[in-house]
C-alpha positions as a Markdown table, in Angstrom:
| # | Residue | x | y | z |
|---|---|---|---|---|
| 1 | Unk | 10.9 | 9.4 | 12.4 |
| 2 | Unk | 14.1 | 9.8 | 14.5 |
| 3 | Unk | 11.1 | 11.3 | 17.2 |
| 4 | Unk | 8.6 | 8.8 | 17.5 |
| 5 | Unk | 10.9 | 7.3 | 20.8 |
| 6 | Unk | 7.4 | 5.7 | 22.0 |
| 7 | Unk | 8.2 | 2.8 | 19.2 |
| 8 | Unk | 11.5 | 1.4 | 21.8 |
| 9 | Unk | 8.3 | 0.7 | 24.2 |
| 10 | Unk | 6.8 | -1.8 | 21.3 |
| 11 | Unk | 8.9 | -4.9 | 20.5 |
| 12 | Unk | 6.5 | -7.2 | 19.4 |
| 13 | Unk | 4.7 | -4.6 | 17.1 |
| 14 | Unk | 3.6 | -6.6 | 14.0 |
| 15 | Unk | 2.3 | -4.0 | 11.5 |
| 16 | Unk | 3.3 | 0.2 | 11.2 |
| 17 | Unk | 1.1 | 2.7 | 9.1 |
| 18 | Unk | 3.7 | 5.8 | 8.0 |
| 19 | Unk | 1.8 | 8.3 | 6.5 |
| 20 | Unk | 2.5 | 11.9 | 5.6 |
| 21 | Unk | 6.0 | 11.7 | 6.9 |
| 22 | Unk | 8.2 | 14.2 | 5.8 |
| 23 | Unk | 11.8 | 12.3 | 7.7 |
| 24 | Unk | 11.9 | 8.7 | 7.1 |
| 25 | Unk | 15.3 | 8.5 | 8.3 |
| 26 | Unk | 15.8 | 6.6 | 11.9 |
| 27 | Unk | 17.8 | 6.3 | 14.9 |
| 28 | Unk | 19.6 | 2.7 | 14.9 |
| 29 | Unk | 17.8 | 2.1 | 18.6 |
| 30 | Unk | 14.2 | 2.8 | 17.2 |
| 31 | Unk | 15.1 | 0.2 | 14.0 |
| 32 | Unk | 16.3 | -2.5 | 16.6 |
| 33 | Unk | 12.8 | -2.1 | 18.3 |
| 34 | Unk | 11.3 | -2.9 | 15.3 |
| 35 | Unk | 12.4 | -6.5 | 14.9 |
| 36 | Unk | 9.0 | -8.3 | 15.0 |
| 37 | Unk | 7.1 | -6.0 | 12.3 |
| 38 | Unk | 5.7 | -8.0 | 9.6 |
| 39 | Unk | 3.7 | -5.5 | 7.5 |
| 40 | Unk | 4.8 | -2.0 | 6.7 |
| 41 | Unk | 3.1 | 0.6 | 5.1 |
| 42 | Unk | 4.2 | 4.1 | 3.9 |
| 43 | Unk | 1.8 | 6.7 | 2.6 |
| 44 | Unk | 2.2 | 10.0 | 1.2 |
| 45 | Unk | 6.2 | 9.6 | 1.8 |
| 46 | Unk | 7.8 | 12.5 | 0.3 |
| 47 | Unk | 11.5 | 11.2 | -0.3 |
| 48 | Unk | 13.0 | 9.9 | -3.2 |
| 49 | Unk | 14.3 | 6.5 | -2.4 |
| 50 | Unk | 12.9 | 4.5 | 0.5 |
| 51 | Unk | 14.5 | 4.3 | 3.8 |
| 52 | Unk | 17.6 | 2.7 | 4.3 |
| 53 | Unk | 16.7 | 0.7 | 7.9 |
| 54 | Unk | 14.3 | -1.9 | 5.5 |
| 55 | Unk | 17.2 | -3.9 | 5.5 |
| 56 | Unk | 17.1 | -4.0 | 9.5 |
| 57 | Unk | 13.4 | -5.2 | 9.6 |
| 58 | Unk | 14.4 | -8.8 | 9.4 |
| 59 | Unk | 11.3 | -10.1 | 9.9 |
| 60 | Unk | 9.4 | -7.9 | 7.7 |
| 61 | Unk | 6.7 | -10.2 | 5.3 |
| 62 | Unk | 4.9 | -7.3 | 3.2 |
| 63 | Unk | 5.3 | -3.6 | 2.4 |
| 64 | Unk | 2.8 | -1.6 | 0.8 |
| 65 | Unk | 3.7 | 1.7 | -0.7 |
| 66 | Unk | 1.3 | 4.1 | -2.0 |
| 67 | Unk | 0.9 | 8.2 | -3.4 |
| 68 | Unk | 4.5 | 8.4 | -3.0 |
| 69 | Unk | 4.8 | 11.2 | -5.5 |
| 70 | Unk | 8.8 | 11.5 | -6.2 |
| 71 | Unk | 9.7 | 7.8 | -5.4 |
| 72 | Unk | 12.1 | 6.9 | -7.9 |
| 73 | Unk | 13.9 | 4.2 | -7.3 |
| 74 | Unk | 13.3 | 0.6 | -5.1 |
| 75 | Unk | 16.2 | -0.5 | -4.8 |
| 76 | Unk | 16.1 | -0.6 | -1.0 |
| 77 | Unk | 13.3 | -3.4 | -0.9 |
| 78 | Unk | 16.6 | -6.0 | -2.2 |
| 79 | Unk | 17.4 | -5.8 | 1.6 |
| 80 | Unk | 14.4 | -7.6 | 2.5 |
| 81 | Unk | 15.1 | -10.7 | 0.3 |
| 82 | Unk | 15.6 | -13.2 | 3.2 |
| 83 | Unk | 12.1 | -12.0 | 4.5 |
| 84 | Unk | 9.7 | -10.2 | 2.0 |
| 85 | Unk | 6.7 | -12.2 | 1.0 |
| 86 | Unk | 4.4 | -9.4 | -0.8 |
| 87 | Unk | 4.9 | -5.9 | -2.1 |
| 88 | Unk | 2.2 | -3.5 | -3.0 |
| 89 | Unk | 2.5 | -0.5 | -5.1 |
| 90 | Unk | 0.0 | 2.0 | -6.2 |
| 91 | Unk | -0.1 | 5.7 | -7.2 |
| 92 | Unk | 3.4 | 5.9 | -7.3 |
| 93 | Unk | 4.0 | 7.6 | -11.2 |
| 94 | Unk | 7.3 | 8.3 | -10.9 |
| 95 | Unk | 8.7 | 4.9 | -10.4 |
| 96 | Unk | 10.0 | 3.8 | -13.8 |
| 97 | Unk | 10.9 | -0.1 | -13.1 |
| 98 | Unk | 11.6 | -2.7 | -10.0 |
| 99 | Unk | 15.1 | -3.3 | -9.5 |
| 100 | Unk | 16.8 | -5.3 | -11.9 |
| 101 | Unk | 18.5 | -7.5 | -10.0 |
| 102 | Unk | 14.7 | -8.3 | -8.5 |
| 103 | Unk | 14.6 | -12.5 | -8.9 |
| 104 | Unk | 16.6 | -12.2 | -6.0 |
| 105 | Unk | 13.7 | -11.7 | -4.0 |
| 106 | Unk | 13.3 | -15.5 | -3.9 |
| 107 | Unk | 10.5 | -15.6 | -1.4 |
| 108 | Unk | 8.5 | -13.1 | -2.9 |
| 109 | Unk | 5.5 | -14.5 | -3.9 |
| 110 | Unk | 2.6 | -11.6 | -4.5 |
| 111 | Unk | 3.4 | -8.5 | -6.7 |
| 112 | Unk | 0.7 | -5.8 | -7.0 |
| 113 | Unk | 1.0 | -3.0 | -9.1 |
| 114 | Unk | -1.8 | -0.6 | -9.4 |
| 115 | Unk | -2.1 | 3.2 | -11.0 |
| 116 | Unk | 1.9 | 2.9 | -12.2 |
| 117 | Unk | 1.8 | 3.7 | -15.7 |
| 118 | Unk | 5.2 | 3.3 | -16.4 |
| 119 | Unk | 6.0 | 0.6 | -13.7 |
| 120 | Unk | 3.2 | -1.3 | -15.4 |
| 121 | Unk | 4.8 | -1.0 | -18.9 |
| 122 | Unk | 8.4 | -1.9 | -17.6 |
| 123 | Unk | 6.5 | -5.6 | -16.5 |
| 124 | Unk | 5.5 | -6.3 | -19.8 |
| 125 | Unk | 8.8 | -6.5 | -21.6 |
| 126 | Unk | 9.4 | -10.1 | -22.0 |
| 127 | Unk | 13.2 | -9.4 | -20.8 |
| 128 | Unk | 11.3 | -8.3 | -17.4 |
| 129 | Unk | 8.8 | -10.8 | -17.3 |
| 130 | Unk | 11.5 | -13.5 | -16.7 |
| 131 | Unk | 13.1 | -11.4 | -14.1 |
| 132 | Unk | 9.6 | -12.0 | -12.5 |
| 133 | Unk | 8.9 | -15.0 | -13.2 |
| 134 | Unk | 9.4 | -16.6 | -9.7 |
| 135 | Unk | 6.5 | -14.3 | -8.4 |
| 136 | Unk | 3.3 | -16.8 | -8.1 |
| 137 | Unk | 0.6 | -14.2 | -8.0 |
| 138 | Unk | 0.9 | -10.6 | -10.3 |
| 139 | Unk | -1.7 | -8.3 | -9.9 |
| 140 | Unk | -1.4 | -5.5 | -12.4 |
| 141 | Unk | -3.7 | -2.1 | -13.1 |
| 142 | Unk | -6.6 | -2.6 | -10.1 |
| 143 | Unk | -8.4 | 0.4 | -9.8 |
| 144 | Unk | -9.3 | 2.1 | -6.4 |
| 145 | Unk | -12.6 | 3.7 | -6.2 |
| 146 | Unk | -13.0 | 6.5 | -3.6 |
| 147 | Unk | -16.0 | 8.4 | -2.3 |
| 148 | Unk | -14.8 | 11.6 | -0.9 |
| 149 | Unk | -16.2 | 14.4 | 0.6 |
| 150 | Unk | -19.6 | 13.4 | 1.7 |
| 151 | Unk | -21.1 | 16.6 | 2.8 |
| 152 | Unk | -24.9 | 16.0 | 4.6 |
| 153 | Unk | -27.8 | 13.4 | 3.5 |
| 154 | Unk | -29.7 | 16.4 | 2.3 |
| 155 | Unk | -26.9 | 16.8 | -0.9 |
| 156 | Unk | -26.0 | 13.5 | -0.8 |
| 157 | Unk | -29.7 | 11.5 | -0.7 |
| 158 | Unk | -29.8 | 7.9 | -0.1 |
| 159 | Unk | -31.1 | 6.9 | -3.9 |
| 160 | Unk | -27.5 | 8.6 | -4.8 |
| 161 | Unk | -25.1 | 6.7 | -2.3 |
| 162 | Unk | -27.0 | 3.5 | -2.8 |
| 163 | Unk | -25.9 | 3.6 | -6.4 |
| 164 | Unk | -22.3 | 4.8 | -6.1 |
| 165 | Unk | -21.7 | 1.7 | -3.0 |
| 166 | Unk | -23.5 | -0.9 | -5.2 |
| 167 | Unk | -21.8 | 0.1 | -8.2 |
| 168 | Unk | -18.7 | -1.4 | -6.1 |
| 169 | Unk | -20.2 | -4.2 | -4.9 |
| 170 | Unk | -21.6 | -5.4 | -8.0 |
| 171 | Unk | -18.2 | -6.7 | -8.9 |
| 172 | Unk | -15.8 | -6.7 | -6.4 |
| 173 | Unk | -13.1 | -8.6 | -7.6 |
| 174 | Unk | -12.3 | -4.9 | -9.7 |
| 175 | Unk | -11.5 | -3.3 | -6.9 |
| 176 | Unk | -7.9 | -3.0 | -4.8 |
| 177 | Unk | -9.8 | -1.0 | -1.8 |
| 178 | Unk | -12.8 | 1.0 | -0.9 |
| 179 | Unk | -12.2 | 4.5 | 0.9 |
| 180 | Unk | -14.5 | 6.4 | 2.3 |
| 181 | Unk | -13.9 | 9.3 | 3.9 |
| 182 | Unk | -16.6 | 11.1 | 6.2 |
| 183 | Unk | -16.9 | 15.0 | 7.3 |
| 184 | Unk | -20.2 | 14.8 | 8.5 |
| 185 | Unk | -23.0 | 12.6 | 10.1 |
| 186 | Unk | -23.7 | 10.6 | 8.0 |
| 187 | Unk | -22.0 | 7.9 | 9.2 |
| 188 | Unk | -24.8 | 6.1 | 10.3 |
| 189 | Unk | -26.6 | 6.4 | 7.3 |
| 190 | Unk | -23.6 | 4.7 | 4.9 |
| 191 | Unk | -23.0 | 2.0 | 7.9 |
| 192 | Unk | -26.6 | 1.6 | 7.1 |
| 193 | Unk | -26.0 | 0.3 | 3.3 |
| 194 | Unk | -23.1 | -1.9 | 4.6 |
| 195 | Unk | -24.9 | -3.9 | 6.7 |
| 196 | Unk | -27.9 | -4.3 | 4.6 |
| 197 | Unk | -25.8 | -5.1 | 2.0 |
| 198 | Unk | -23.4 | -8.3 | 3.8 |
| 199 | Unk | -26.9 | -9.3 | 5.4 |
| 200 | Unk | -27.8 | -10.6 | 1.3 |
């Protein structure tokens, strides 16, 4: 991260995407510039332990973490107790528990944990619970349907996708996200269903 100079040149940057970043670590400059985000997300991070500059992020509200594969430890999000409103984990298997001394998070008020089996298990101890007691909305254990790899409309036929995107639809409220991820034309033809679909 200690390359991406171009950030100094955005002060009032509200939200960052990190994703398949190999060097978290940060040049104190770069950090400074960064005193307006709000939202921060990290994908596919490949460390152990989040970056140390959270604490700088003063203004930071929400931070999303997600398929970071040998993320072990959270304690880094206790720097963001003045600021920290929500935090989203999901896919992260490795992380074992939130940080005990978490209630000092005092104006954290939405917790979402998704696809963290032992994460998951760690919240249901009533010794944890109180720790997280303070937290006004927990949302455990939402599932994330993905439809990848959508070749051409001749494998994938309309009858077929119309299934798989109403299947979602049907009951939304199970669902953390929808991804879809294209490699062909058929763009138009799922962009198709959406709109027929929000016209209802």
């Amino acid at each position: 991260m200690h390359q991406w100079r171009l950030l100094c040149h955005l002060p009032a940057l509200p939200n960052l995407y990190i994703s398949d970043c190999s060097d978290l670590t940060s040049s104190r400059e770069i950090i400074w510039a960064l005193s307006s985000l709000q939202s921060l997300s990290v994908h596919r991070g490949y460390q152990a332990q989040l970056p140390k500059w959270l604490g700088h992020l003063t203004a930071l509200q929400k931070l999303s973490i997600s398929w970071c594969k040998n993320l072990n430890n959270l304690q880094e999000i206790m720097a963001c107790r003045t600021s920290l409103k929500e935090l989203c984990i999901s896919n992260c298997k490795v992380i074992e528990s939130l940080p005990e001394s978490i209630q000092q998070l005092t104006k954290l008020e939405i917790l979402e944990i998704s696809e963290c089996p032992a994460l998951e298990q760690w919240c249901e101890s009533e010794e944890n619970k109180m720790k997280l007691a303070h937290i006004k909305e927990m949302v455990r254990d939402l599932p994330c349907l993905v439809l990848t790899t959508i070749f051409s409309y001749n494998v994938y036929s309309d009858k077929i996708f119309r299934s798989a995107f109403l299947t979602c639809m049907i009951a939304p409220c199970r669902y953390s996200c929808v991804h879809l991820f294209l490699h062909c034309n058929s763009c138009f033809f799922i962009l198709k269903w959406c709109l027929l679909y929000y016209r209802k």
